[in-house]
N, C-alpha and C positions, 0 to 999 in steps of 0.2 A: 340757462341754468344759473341757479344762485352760487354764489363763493364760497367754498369752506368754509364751516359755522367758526367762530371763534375759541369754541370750546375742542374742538378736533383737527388739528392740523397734519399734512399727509407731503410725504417727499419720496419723490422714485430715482431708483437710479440703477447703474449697472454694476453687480457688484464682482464678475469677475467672468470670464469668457462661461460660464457655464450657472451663474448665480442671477437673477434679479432680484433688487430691494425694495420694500416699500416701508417705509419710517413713518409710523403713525404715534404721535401725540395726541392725548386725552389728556384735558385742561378742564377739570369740572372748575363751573365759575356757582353753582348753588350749593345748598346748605344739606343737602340729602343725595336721594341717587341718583347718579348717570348712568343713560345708558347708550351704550355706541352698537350702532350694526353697521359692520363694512360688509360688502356685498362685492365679489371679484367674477367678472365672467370671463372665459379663456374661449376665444375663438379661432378652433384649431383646423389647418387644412384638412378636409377626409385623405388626403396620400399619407399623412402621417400614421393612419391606424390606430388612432386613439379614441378610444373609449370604454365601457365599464369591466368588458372581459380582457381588455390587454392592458389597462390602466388600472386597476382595482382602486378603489379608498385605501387600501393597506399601503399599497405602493404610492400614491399620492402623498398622504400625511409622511410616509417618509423622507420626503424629497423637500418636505417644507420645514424648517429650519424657523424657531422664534423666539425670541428673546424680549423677554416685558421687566422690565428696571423703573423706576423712579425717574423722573426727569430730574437733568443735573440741574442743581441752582445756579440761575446767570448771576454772576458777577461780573466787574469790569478789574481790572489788574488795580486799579485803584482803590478801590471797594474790600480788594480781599486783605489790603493795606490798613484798610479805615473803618470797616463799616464794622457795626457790631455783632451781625447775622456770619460775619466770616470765621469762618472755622478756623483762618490762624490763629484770629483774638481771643477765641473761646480756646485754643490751647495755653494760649500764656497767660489768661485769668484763670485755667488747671494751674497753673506752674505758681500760680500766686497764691493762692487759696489751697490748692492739692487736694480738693473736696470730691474730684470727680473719679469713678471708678477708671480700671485701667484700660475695661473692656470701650469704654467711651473715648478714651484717650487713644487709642487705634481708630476707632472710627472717624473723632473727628479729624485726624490725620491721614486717613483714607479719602476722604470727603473731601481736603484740601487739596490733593493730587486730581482729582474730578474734576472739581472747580477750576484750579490753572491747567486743565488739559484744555478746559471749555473754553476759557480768556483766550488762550492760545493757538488754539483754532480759528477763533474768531481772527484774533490776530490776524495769520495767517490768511485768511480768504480774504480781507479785507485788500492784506498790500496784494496775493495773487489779483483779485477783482480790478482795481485799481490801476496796475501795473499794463494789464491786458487793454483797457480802456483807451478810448483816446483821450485824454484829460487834459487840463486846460492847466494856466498857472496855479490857480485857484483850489483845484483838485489835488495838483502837487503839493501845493504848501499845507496842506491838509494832510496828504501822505506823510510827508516828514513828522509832521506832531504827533502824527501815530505810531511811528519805526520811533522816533525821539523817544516817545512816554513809554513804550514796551523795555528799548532800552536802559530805561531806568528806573520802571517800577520790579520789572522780574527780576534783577540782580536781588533789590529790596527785598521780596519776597524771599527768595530762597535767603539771603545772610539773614535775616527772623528768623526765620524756619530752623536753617541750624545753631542759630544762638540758642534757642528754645532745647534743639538736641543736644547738646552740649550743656545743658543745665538741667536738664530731667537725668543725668550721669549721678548727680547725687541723690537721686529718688530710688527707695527699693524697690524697682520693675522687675516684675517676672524676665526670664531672661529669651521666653516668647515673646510678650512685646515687646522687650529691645530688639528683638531680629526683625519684630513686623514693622515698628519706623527705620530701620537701617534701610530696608525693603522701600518702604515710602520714599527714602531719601535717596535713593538709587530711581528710584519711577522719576520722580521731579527733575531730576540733573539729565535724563533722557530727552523726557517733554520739553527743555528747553532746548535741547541739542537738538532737537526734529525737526521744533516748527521755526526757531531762527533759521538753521541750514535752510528750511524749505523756502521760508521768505527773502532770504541774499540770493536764490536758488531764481525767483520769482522778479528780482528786483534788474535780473540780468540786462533786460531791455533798456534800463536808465542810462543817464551819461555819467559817465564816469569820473565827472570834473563836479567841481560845487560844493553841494553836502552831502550828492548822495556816496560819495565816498569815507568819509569818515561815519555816517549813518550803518555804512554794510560792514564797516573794519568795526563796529559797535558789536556789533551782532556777533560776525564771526569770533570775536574776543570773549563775548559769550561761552560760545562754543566750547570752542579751546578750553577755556577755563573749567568747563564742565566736565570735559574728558579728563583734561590734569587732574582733577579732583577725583574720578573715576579708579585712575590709575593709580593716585597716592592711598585709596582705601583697597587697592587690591582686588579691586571689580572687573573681571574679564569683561563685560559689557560696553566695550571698544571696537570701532569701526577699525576694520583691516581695507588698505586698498588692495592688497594682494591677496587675500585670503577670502572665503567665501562667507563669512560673516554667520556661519549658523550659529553657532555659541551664544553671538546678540540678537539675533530674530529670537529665536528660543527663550533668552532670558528678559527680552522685552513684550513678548506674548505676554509670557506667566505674570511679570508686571502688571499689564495691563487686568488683567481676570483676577488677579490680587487684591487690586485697590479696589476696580470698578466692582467687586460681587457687593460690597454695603449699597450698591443700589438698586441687586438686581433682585428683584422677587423670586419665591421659591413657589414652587409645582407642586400641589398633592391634585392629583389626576381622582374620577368618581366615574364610573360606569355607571351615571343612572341610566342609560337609554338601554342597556344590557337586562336591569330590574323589568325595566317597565316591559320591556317583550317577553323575558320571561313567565310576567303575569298576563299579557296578550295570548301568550301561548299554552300557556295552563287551562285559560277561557276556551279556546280551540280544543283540546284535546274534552273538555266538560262537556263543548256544544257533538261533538260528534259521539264521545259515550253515552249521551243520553239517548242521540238518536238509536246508535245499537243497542242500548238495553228497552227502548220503546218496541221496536223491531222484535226483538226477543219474548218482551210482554206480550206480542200480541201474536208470535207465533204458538205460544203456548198454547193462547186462549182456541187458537182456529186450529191447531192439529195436535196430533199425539207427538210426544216425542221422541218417539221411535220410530216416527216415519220419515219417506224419503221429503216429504214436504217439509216437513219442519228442518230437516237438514239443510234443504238449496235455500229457504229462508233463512238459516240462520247464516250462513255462506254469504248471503248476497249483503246481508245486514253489516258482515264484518266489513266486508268487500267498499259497500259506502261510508260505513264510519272513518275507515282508513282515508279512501278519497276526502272526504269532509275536515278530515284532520290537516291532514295537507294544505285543502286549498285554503281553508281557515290560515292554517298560518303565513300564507305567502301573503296574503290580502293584509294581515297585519303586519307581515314585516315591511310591506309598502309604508301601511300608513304610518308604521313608527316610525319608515327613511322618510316620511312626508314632513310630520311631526315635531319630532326630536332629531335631538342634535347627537352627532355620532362622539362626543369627545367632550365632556366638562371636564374644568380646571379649577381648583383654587387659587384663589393670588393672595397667598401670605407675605407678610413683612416678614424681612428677615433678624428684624432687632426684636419687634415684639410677638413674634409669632402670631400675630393674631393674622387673621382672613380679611382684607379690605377689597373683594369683590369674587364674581366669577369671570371665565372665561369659557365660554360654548363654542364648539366648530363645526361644519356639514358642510357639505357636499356630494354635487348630484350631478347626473349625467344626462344627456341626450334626451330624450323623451319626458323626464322627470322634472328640466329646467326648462321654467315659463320665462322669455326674456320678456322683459316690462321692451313698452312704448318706449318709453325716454332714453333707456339703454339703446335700442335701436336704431335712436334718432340720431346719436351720439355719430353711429359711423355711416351715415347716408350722405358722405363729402365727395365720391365717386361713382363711376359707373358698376366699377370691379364690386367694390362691397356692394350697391344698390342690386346687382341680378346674382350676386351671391348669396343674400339671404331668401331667396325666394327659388333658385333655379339651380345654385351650385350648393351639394352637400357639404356640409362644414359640423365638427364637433363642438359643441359646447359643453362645458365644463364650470361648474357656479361652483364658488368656494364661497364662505358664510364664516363670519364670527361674531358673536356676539359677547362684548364686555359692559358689565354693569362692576362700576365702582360706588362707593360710601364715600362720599364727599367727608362725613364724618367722623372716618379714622386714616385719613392721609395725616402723615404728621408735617404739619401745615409751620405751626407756632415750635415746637424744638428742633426739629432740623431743618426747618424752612424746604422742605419736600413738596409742592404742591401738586405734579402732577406725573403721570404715568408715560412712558416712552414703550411704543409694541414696534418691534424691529423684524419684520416677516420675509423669509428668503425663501424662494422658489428656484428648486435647481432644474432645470428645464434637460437636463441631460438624457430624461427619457424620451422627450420629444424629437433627437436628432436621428434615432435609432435607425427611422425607415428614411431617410431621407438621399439625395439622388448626392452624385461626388458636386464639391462646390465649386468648380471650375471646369468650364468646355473652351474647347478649340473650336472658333468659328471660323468658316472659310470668308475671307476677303478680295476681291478685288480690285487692284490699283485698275484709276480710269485711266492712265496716262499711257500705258504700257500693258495694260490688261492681265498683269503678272497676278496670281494666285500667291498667296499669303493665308496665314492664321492672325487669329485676334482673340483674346482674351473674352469669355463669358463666364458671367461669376451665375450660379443657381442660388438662389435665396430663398426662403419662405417667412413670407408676412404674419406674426399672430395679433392679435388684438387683444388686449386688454381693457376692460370697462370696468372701472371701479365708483362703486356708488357706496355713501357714507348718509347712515343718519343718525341725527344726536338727539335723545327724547332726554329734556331737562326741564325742570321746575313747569309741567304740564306743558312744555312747548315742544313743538317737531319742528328741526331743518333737516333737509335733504340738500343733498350736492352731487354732483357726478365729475368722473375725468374720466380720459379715454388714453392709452398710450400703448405702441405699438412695440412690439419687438421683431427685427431683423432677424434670422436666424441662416445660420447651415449647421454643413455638417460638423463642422468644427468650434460650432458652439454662438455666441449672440456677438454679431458683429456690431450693431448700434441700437439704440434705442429714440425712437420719436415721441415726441409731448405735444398735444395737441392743447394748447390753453382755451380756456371756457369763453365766452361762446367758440364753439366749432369752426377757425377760419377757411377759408383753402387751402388744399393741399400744401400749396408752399410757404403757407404762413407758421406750420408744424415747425417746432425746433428739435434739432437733432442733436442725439449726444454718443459721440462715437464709444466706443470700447477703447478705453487706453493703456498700453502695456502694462505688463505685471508691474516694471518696475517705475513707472512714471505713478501706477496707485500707489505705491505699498508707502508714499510717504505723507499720503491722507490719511 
């Protein structure tokens, strides 16, 4: 199998004992349209009981969860320092000039909380990655100029940032967007308080002698500092160690969906596949009245109509239009679920309202999905799957989307926006429903003593996922495929495997466990 095309890139993960993720980037690189078809097959055990009368498409698309935003612009903590593309400098070239509306002067201050979430992430994974490694001197002294420059570019950022707020005091702002930068300024004093803690949090494994001591007393003074400021503006948005902190989940949610909406694209939803059977089914009703009034023509001509003939003709005549109407329209509503796609989207900007692509979705069940070869080939790494698809019943389930973007109204050149993030969650909550309890007592035998005991047996059920991606751009097709599994019981997705392309052996899959609530919630 070839590698993710360039233009679409795709990350899975688990996002919560009952959610999985799949994070797909759309990077159009031509001048006109893209267009991406991701293709998901779900291969589910038959004991689960799933398929199109206990699963409906109604109940499916409920369960899937998506969110399609703008890709945030990479910068480096340096960049958003210096470069010209950076939304600080374009706020203090506002503050110089004062040309710019006020509704832009939110955004581009929205868009800077984006930006240092993104730096700061990266941050972040970088010392976690790092940290977890076995790493050399070399490695290490690399690490520190990373902890070092974060240490001293994010302080920078944020005193800009509030110099600039503290100097837009003398500008006539509406007194909404002075609450929506106060808001920005509350987001940012967070982001640093998160992903610092996370990485002194990360860095635990170090020695504690050297640099990396005053590198993590860097950080943590960060911190501190953040909250202090928190507290001197009278922000409840303060970590309690005794208290159970909803006030700050709550008020750092809302942050979050504050800043991040200038990236997310808005939904106007179109039932064309609703049109089009409508008129499939208009057809149907024409083809079968014509047969009953043909029937009716020609009882006339062959008997009086007052006799009993002309009545059982005209009886039988009704009799088969009605059948004919029916079956007509089941045969169309096949070929429409063949056809067409059960769900179009618009993907509006949300600064210029304009449309910069669609989005189509479908999905089909059991008899209706044709698995391609190459999907197939994907999980023929056993014996289990190999007399499974031919000998043990299993559901499948294809989900379908299709995105075509306009390369030519991404706003590319004024907000450096270039490309599309599709964020798709599957809450698999339906699938535990039938499933058996996730722990047996199995009887053991000590050989020494021949004593009887119990041992722990855990019941799990394997699903499969095959996700195939293609990108039709500038007259070219790539195709790609990946395979990954989910763990399941009753109590929801205990791990997730990634099978990297080409297909190795069984043990060459990497696994990624389910991690507590509260070991995620500080990614």
């Amino acid at each position: 199998m070839s590698q993710v095309p360039e233009a679409l890139h795709s990350r899975f993960d688990v996002h919560d004992r009952k959610q999985f993720e799949i994070k797909l980037e759309y990077q159009p690189t031509g001048a006109d349209e893209t267009r991406y078809l991701v293709e998901a097959y779900l291969f589910l055990p038959s004991s689960l009981n799933i398929d199109s009368e206990t699963y409906p498409r109604a109940d499916f698309y409920a369960d899937i969860h998506n969110y399609v935003r703008f890709k945030t612009p990479v910068m480096g903590l340096a960049e958003i320092l210096a470069s010209e593309g950076s939304p600080l400098m374009k706020l203090e070239a506002w503050q110089r000039t004062g040309l710019a509306p006020e509704a832009d002067v939110v955004y581009q201050a929205k868009l800077l909380s984006c930006v240092l979430r993104g730096a700061l992430r990266r941050f972040a994974t970088t010392v976690e990655t790092r940290c977890e490694a076995k790493t050399g001197d070399a490695a290490r002294a690399d690490l520190e100029t990373v902890v070092r420059s974060a240490g001293e570019c994010v302080p920078a950022v944020l005193e800009r940032f509030r110099a600039w707020l503290r100097a837009t005091g003398e500008a006539k702002l509406q007194e909404k967007t002075r609450a929506s930068l106060r808001l920005v300024d509350e987001y940012v004093s967070l982001l640093v308080e998160q992903f610092f803690r996370r990485a002194v949090a990360d860095m635990d494994a170090l020695p504690r002698t050297g640099p990396w001591l005053p590198l993590r007393k860097g950080l943590m003074e960060a911190v501190l500092r953040e909250e202090s400021y928190r507290k001197e503006h009278r922000l409840r948005s303060v970590l309690s160690p005794t208290g159970d902190n909803e006030e700050y989940m709550q008020r750092l949610g809302f942050l979050k969906k504050f800043c991040m909406n200038v990236l997310f694209l808005s939904s106007r939803r179109r039932q064309r596949r609703q049109g089009w059977e409508e008129v499939l089914f208009a057809i149907a009703a024409g083809v079968a009245m014509a047969f009953a009034t043909s029937v009716a023509i020609w009882a006339q001509v062959r008997f009086t109509q007052v006799s009993l003939n002309f009545f059982l003709v005209a009886v039988v005549g009704y009799m088969m239009k009605d059948r004919i109407k029916e079956g007509l329209r089941r045969m169309f509503s096949r070929f429409a679920a063949t056809h067409l796609y059960d769900r179009t989207t618009d993907l509006v900007d949300p600064v210029t309202a304009r449309a910069i692509g669609i989005c189509e979705e479908r999905v089909d069940y059991g008899a209706a999905v044709k698995v391609p070869a190459g999907v197939s080939a994907l999980r023929l790494h056993d014996d289990f799957l190999t007399v499974s698809q031919g000998e043990l019943s299993e559901a499948v389930i294809r989900y379908q989307k299709r995105i075509v973007l306009d390369a030519r109204l991404l706003p590319r050149s004024e907000r450096g926006l270039t490309g599309v993030t599709d964020i798709l969650r599957l809450n698999v909550g339906r699938f535990l429903r039938d499933m058996d309890e996730p722990e047996f007592a199995l009887e053991y035998v000590d050989l020494e003593d021949f004593s009887v005991g119990h041992i722990r047996g855990a019941k799990r059920y394997p699903v499969d996922l095959v996700f195939r991606f293609t990108v039709m751009e500038a007259g070219t097709r790539k195709e790609s495929a990946q395979r990954v599994r989910l763990v399941l019981d009753r109590n929801g997705i205990q791990r997730m495997q990634n099978f990297p392309q080409p297909v190795a052996a069984p043990e060459a899959a990497g696994t990624v466990p389910v991690q507590p609530a509260a070991l995620r919630a500080r990614a």
